[in-house]
VOPAGU-2260 file (C-alpha; in pm, 1 decimal, decimal comma):
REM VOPAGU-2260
SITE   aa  ch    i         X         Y         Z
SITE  UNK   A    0   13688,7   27866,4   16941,0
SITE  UNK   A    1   13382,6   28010,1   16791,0
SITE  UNK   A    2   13117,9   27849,5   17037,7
SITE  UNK   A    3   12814,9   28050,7   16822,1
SITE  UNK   A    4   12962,3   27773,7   16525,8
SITE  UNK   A    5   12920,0   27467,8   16698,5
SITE  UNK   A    6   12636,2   27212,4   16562,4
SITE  UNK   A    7   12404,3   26990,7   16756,8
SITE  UNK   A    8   12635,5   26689,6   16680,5
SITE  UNK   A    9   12916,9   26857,7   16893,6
SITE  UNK   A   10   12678,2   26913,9   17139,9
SITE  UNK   A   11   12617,0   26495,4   17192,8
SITE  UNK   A   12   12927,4   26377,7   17166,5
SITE  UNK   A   13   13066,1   26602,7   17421,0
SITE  UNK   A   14   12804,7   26485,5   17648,5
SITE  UNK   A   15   12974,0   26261,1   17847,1
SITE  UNK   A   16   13312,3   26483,8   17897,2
SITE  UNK   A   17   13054,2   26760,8   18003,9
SITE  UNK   A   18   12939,7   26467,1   18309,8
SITE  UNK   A   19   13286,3   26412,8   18382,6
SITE  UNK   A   20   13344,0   26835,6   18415,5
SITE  UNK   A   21   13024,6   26865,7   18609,0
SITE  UNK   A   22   13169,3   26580,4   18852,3
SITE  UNK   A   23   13491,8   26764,9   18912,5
SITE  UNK   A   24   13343,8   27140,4   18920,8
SITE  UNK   A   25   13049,7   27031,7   19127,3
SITE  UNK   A   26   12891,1   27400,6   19084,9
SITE  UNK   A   27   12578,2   27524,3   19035,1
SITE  UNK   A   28   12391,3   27856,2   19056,4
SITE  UNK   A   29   12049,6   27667,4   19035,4
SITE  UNK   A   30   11871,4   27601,1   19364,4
SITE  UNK   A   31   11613,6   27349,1   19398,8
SITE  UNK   A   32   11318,2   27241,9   19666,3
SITE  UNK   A   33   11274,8   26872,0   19533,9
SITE  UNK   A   34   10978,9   26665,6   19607,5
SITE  UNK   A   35   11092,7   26431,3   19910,3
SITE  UNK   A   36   11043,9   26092,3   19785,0
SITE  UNK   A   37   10784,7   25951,5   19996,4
SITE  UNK   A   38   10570,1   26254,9   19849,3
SITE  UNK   A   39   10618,8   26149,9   19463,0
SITE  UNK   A   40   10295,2   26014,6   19414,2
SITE  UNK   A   41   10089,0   26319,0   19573,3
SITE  UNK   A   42   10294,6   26580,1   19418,4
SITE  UNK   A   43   10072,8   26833,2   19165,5
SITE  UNK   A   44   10030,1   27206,7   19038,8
SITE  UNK   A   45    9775,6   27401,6   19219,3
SITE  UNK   A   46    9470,9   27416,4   19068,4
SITE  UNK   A   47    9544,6   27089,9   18842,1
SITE  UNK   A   48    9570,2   26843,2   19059,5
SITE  UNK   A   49    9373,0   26569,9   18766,4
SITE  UNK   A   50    9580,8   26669,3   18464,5
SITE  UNK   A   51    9852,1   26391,6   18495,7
SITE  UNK   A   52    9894,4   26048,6   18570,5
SITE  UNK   A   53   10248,9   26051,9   18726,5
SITE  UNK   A   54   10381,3   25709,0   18584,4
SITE  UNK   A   55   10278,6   25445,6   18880,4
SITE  UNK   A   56   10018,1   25211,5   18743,9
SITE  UNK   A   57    9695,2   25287,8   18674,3
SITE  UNK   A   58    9552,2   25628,8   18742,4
SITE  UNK   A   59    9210,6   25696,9   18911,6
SITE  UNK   A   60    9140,5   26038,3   18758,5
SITE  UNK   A   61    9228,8   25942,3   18390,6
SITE  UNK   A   62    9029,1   25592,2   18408,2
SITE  UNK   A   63    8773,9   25856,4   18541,8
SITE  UNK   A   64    8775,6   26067,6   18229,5
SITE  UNK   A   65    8862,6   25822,8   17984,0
SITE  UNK   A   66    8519,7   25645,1   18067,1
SITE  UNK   A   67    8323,1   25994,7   18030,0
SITE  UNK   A   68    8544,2   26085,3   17709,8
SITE  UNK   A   69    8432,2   25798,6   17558,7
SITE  UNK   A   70    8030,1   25812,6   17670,1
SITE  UNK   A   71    8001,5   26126,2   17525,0
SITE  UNK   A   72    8196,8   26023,8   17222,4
SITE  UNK   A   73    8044,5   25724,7   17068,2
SITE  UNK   A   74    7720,5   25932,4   17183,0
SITE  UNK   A   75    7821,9   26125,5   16831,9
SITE  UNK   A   76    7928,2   25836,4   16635,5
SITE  UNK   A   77    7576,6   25686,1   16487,5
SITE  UNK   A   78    7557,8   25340,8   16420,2
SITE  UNK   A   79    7890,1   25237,8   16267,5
SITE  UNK   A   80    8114,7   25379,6   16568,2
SITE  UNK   A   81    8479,1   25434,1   16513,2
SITE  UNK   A   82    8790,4   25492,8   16745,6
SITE  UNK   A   83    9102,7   25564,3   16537,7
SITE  UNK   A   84    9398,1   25645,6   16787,0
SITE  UNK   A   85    9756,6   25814,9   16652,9
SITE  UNK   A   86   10077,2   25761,7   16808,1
SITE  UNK   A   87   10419,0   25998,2   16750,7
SITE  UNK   A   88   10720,6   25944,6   16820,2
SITE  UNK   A   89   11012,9   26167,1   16905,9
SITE  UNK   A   90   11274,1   26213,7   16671,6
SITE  UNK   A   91   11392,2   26551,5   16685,5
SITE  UNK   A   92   11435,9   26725,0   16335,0
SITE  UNK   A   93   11283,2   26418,1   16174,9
SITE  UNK   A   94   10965,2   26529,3   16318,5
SITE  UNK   A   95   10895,2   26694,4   15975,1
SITE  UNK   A   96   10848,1   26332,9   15844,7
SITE  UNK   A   97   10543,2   26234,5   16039,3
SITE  UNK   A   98   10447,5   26630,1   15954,6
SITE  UNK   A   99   10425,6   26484,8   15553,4
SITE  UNK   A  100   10245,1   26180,0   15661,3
SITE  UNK   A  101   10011,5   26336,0   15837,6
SITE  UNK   A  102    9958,1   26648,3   15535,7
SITE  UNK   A  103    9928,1   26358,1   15259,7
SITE  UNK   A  104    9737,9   26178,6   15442,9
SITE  UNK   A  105    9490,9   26468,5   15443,2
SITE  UNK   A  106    9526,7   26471,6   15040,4
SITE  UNK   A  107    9425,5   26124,3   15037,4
SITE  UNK   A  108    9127,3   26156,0   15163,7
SITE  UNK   A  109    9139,6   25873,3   15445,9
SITE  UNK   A  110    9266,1   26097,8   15730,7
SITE  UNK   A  111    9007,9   25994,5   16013,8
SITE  UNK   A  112    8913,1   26216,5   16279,6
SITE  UNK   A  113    9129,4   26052,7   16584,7
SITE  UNK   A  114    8966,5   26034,5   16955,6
SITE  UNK   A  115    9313,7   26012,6   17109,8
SITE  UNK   A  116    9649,9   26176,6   16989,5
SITE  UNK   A  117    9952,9   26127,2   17143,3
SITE  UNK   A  118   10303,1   26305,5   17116,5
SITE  UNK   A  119   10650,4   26245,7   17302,7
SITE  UNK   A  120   10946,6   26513,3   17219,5
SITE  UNK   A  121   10868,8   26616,6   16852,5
SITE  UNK   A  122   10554,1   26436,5   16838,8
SITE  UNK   A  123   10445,5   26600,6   17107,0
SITE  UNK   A  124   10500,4   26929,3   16901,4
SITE  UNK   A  125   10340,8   26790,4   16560,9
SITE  UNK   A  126   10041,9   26627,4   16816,7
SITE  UNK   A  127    9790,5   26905,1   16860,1
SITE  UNK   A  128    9809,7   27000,7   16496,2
SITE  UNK   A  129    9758,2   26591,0   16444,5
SITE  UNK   A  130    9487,0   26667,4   16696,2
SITE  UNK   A  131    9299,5   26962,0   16528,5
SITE  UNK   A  132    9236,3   26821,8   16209,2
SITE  UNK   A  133    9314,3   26943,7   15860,0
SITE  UNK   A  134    9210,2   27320,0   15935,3
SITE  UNK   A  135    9604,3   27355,7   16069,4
SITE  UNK   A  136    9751,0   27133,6   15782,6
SITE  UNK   A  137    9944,8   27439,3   15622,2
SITE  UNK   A  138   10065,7   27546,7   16005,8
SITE  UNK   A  139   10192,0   27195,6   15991,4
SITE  UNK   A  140   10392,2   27195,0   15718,1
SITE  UNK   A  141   10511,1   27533,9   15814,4
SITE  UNK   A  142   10631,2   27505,2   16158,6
SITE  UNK   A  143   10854,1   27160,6   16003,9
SITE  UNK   A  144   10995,5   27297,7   15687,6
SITE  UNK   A  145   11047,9   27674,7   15763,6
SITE  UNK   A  146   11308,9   27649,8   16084,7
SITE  UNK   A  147   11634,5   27576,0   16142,9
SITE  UNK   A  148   11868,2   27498,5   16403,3
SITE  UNK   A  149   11869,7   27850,6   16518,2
SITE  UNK   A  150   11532,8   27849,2   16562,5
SITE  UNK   A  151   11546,9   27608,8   16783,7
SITE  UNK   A  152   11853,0   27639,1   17020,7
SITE  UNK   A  153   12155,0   27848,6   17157,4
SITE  UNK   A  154   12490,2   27707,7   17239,4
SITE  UNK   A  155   12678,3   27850,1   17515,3
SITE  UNK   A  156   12936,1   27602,0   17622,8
SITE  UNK   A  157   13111,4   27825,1   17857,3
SITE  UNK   A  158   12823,8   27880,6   18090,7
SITE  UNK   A  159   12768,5   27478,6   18121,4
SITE  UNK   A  160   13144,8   27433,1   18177,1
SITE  UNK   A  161   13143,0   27679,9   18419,8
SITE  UNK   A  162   12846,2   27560,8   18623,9
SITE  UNK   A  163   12655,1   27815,3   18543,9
SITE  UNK   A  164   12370,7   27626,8   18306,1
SITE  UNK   A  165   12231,0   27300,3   18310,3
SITE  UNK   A  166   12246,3   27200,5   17969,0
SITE  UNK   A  167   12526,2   27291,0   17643,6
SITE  UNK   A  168   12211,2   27534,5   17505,2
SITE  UNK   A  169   11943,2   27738,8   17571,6
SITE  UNK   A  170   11615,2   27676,7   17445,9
SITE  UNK   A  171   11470,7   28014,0   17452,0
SITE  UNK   A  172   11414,9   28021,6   17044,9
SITE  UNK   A  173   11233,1   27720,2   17068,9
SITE  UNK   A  174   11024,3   27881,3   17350,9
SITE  UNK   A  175   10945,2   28135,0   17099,3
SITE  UNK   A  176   10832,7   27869,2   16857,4
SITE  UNK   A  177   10633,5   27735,6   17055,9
SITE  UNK   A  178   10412,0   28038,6   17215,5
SITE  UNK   A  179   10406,2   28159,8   16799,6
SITE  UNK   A  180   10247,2   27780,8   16704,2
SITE  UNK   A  181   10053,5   27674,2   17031,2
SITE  UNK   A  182    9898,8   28021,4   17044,8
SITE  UNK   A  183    9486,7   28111,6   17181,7
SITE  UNK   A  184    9350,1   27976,3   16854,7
SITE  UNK   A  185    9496,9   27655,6   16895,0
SITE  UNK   A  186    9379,4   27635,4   17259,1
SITE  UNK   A  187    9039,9   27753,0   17176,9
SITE  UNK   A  188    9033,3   27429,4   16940,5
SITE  UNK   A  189    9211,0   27190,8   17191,9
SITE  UNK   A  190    8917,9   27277,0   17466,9
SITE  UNK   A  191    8612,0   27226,9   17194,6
SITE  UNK   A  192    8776,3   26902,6   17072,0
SITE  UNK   A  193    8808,7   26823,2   17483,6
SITE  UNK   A  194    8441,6   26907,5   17540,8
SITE  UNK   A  195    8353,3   26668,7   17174,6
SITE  UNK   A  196    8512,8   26355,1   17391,8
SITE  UNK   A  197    8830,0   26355,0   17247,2
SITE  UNK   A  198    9160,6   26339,6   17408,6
SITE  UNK   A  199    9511,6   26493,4   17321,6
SITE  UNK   A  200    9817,4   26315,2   17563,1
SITE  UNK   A  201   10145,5   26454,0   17584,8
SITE  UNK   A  202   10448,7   26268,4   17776,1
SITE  UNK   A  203   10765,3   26417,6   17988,0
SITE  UNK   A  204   11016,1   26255,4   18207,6
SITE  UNK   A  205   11009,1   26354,1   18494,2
SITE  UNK   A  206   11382,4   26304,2   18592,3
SITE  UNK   A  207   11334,2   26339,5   18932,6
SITE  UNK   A  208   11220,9   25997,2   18989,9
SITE  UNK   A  209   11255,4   25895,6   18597,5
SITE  UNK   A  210   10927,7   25832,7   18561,9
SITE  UNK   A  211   10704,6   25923,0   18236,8
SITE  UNK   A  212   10426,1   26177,0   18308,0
SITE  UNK   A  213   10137,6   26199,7   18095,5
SITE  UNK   A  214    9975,9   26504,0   18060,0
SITE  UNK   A  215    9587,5   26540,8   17973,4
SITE  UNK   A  216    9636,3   26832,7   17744,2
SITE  UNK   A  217    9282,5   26944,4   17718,8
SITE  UNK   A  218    9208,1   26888,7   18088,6
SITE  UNK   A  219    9490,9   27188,3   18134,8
SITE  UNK   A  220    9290,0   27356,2   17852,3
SITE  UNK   A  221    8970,6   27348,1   18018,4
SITE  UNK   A  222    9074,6   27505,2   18394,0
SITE  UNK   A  223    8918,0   27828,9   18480,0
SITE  UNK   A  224    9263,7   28024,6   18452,5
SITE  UNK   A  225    9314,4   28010,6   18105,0
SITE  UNK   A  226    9610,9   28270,4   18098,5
SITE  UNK   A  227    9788,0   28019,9   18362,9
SITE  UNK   A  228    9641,0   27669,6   18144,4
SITE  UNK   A  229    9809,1   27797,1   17843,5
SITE  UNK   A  230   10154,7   27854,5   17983,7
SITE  UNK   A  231   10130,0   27539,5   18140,2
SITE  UNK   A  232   10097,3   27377,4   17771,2
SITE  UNK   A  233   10371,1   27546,3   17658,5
SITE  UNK   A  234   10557,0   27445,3   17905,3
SITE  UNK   A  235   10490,4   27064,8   17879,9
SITE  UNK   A  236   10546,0   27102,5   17521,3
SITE  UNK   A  237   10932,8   27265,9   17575,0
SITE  UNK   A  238   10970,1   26974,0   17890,0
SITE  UNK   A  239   10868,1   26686,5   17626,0
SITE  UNK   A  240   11152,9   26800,5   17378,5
SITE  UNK   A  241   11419,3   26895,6   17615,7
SITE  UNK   A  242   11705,9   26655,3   17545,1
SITE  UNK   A  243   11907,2   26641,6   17859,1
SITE  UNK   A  244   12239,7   26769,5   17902,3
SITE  UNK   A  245   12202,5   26962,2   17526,6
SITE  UNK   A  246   11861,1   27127,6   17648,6
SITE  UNK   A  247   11797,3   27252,5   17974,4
SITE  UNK   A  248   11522,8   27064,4   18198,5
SITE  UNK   A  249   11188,0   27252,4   18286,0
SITE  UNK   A  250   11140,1   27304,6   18594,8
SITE  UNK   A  251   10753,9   27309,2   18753,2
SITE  UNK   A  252   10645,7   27387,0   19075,3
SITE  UNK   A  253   10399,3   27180,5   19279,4
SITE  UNK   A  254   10295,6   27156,1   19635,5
SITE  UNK   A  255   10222,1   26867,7   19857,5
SITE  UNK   A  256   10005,8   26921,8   20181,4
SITE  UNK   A  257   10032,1   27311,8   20116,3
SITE  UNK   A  258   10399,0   27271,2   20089,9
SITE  UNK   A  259   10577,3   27440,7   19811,3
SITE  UNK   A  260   10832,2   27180,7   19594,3
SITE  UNK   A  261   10973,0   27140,0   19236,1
SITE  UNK   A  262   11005,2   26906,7   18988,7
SITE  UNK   A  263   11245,2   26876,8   18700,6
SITE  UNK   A  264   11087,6   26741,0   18350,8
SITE  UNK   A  265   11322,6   26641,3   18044,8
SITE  UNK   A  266   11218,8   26471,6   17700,4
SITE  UNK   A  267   10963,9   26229,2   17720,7
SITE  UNK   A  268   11170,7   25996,9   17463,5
SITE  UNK   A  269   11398,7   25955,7   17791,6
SITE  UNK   A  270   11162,4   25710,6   17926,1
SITE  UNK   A  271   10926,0   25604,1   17651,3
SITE  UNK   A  272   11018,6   25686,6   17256,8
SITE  UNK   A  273   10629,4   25658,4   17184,0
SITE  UNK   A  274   10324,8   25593,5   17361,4
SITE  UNK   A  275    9979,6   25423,4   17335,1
SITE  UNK   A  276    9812,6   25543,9   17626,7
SITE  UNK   A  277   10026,2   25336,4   17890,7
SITE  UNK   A  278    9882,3   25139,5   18161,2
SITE  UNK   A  279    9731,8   25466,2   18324,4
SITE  UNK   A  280    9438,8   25314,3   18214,2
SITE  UNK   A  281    9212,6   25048,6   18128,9
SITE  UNK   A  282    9028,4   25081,9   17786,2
SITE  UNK   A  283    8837,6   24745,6   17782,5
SITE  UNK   A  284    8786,7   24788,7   18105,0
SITE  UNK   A  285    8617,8   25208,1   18052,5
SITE  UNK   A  286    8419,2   25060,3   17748,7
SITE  UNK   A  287    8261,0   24783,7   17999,9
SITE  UNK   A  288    8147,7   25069,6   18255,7
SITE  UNK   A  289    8008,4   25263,1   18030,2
SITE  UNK   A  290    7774,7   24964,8   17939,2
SITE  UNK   A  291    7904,3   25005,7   17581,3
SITE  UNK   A  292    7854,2   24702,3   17394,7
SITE  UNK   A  293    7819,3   24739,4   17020,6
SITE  UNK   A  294    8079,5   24661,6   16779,0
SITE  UNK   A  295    8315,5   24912,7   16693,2
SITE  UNK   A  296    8568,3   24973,7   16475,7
SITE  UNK   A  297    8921,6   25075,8   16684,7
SITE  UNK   A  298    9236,1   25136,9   16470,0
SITE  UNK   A  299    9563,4   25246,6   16607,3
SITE  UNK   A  300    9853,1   25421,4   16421,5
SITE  UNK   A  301   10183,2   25531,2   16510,4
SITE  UNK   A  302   10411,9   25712,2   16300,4
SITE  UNK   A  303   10801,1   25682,0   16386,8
SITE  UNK   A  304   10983,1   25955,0   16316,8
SITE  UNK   A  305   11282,5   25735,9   16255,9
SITE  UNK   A  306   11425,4   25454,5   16064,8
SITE  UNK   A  307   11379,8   25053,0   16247,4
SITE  UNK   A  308   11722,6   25007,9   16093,4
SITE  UNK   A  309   12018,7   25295,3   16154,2
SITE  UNK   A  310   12271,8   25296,6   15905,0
SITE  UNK   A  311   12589,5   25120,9   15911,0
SITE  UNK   A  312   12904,1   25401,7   16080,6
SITE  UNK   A  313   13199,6   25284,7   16227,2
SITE  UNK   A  314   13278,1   25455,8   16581,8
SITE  UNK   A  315   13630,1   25604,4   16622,7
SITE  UNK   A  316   13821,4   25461,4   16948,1
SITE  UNK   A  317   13743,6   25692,8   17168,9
SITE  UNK   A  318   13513,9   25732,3   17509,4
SITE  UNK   A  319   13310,1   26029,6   17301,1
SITE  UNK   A  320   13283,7   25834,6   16957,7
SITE  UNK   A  321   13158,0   25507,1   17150,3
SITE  UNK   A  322   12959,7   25693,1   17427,1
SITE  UNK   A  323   12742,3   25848,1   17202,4
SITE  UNK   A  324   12705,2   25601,8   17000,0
SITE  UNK   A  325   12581,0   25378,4   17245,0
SITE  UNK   A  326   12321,8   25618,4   17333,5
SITE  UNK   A  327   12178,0   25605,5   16997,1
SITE  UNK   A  328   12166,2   25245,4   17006,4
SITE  UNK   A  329   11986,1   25245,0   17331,2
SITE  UNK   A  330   11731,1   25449,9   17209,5
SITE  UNK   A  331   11691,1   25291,8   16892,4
SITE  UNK   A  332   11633,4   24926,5   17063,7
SITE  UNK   A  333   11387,7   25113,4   17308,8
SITE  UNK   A  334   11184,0   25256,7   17059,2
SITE  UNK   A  335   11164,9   24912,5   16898,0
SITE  UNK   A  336   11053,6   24765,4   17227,4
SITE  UNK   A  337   10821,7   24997,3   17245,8
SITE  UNK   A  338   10621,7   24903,3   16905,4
SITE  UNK   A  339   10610,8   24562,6   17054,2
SITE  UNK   A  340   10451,4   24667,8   17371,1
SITE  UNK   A  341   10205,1   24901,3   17181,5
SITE  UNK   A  342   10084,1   24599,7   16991,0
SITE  UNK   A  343   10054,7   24390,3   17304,0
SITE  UNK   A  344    9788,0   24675,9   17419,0
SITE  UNK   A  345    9624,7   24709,2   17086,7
SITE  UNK   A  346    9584,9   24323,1   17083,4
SITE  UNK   A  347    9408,4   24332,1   17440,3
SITE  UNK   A  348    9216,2   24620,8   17332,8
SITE  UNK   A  349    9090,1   24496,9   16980,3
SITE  UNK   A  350    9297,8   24731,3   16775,3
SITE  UNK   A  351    9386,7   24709,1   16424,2
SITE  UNK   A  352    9774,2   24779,2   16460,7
SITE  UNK   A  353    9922,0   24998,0   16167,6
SITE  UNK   A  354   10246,9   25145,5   16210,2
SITE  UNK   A  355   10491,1   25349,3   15970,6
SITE  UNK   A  356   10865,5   25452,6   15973,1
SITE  UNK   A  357   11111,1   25659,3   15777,9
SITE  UNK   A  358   11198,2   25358,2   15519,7
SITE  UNK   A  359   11549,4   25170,5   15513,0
SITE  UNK   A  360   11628,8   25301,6   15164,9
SITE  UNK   A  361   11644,2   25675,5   15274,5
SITE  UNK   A  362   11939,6   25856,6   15218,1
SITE  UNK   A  363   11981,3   26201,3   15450,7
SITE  UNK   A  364   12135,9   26509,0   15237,3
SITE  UNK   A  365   12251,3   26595,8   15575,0
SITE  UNK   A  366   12345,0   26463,4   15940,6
SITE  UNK   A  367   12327,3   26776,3   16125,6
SITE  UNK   A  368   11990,3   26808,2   16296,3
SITE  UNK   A  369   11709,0   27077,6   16259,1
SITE  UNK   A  370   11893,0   27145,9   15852,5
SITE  UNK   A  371   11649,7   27316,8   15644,6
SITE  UNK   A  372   11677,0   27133,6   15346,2
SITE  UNK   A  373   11684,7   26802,4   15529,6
SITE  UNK   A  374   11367,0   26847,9   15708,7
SITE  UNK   A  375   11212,3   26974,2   15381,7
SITE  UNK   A  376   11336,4   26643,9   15193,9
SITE  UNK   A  377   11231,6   26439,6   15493,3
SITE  UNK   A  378   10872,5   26616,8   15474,4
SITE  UNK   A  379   10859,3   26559,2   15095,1
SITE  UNK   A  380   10878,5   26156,4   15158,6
SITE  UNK   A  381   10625,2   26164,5   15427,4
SITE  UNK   A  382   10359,2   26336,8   15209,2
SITE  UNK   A  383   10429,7   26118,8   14998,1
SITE  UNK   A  384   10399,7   25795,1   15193,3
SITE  UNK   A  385   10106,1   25926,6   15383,9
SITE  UNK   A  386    9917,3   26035,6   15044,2
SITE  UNK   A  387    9933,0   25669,7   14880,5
SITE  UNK   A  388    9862,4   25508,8   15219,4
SITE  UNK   A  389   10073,8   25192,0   15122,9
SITE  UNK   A  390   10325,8   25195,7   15370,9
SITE  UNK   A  391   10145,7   25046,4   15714,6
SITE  UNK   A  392   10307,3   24808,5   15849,3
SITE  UNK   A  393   10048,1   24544,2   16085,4
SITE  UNK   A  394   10301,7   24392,4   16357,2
SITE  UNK   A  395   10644,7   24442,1   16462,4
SITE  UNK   A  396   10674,7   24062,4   16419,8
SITE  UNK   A  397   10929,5   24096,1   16122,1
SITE  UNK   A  398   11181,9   24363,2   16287,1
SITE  UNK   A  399   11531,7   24194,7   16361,7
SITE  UNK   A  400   11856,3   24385,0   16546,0
């Protein structure tokens, strides 16, 4: 067998024989100090101890900085104050779709400056471009239509048969990727953006206690070790898009009381498939402390980087065929549940709700994840769509199973 060969698909739907294997080898050459569980809460990284909010209800240091972030921002707004707030999703290769929305939505001329951005898994990796404005636009399209699969991953099957890896592939070309794209020019911009009032989130799970962690991205940015800030970015970036089982998990080391631990962080789309800005915090709630009282105009928008609606495939009749398949049908319902609790927020909030997806009628040119020509095609349709600016949808009211 020619493991080099193998696609992604072969990687999910041996997924579940690899948990049976790892049951019956019971080996590993990975040691681990876990965070004991009555510590959860209080675990952090050294030095960056406000950057998250770890996924337990509302979160002291982000209500904190969310009521500052917006003071100083509407300070800059004049008299017609707007918030516009943008949303991705993870998807994987069909990242490069909400990469075309975002480009043609440059080209039309509408693309608002957003206060928050927000990225799981792929969206976390389109996010800070989102973020940045229309200065990275061509790094955009780039970084979504020039890769492929090996680009992005390594299989090496024996190694995770053998106990000797925690995941079917490495991820060390998409570590590459990512130090090439998120490099000091980026940062620079993330921490000037930070100190305008605007915000940049980015979500892992952390698997540990399967909890989703939000990270403050330009909090990191603005630490006095900015060698140390930027590798920490990176390496939220690689957590947020590490599938489990096919990617390894990121590992992170915090302390408690003085006491070294570690944490392990997966995808974010494990626990949330996209994200508003949670219940970490309050918005109606900051905008009331702040003594803020004139109308303003708040819009929300999420892109999804995949269809409401999968397409019709019968499963063979076997554990593999049906196991994975179930998996995407999870996610796919989760997802949906998740547009339906964004809109409950945006409703509390006063948000206009405006949400887009990769349309019904779309017909791949390939299956395989992370193929060239696919992402290009799916990139194409997004510039597209996000260039007319027809395709919003206003509530989630009208999707059916």
């Amino acid at each position: 067998m020619n493991i080099k060969k193998l696609n992604f698909r072969t990687i999910l739907r041996n997924l579940f024989l690899l948990l049976v294997m790892t049951v019956i080898t019971s080996c590993s050459n990975s040691t681990r100090n876990p965070v004991p569980k009555e510590y959860a809460q209080q675990a952090n990284i050294k030095g960056y101890e406000t950057v998250r909010a770890h996924g337990y209800g509302k979160n002291e240091y982000f209500q904190k900085d969310l009521e500052q972030s917006l003071k100083t921002y509407l300070s800059n707004q004049g008299k017609k104050p707007k918030i516009d707030i943008l949303a991705l999703s993870g998807g994987g290769s069909d990242g490069a779709f909400s990469a075309g929305i975002i480009n043609g939505w440059s080209q039309s001329g509408k693309r608002p400056e957003f206060y928050l951005v927000t990225g799981i898994s792929t969206g976390a990796l389109v996010a800070p471009f989102a973020f940045l404005g229309e200065k990275y636009d061509q790094r955009l399209k780039e970084a979504f239509t020039t890769i492929s699969a090996k680009d992005v991953f390594e299989i090496d099957l024996t190694n995770a048969v053998l106990g000797n890896s925690a995941s079917l592939a490495s991820t060390k070309p998409l570590e590459k990727l990512i130090e090439k794209y998120m490099n000091q020019e980026v940062f620079d911009d993330i921490i000037k953006a930070h100190n305008e009032g605007r915000r940049l989130y980015i979500g892992t799970t952390n698997i540990d206690n399967q909890r989703v962690n939000i990270w403050n991205i330009g909090e990191i940015a603005i630490q006095p070790d900015k060698e140390k800030s930027l590798a920490l970015i990176r390496k939220i970036l690689l957590a947020s898009a590490s599938i489990p089982v096919a990617f390894p998990p990121v590992k992170f080391d915090v302390k408690v009381d003085h006491k070294d631990y570690d944490e392990l962080h997966v995808d974010g789309g494990m626990m949330t498939e996209v994200f508003l800005y949670g219940f970490s915090v309050d918005f109606s709630e900051a905008l009331n402390k702040i003594n803020y009282h004139d109308e303003i105009d708040k819009s929300l928008y999420i892109i999804r980087n995949s269809k409401i609606h999968k397409d019709y495939v019968p499963v063979d009749q076997s554990f593999l065929s049906i196991g994975t398949k179930a998996l995407f049908t999870l996610t796919t319902s989760q997802g949906v549940g998740d547009l339906f609790r964004i809109y409950y927020l945006s409703m509390k909030d006063g948000f206009k709700y405006n949400f887009t997806y990769i349309p019904y009628s779309y017909n791949p040119i390939s299956q395989e994840p992370f193929d060239n020509l696919e992402m290009n095609q799916l990139y194409e349709l997004g510039y597209k769509m996000g260039k007319s600016q027809d395709y919003w949808k206003h509530s989630p009211a009208n999707i059916t199973f």
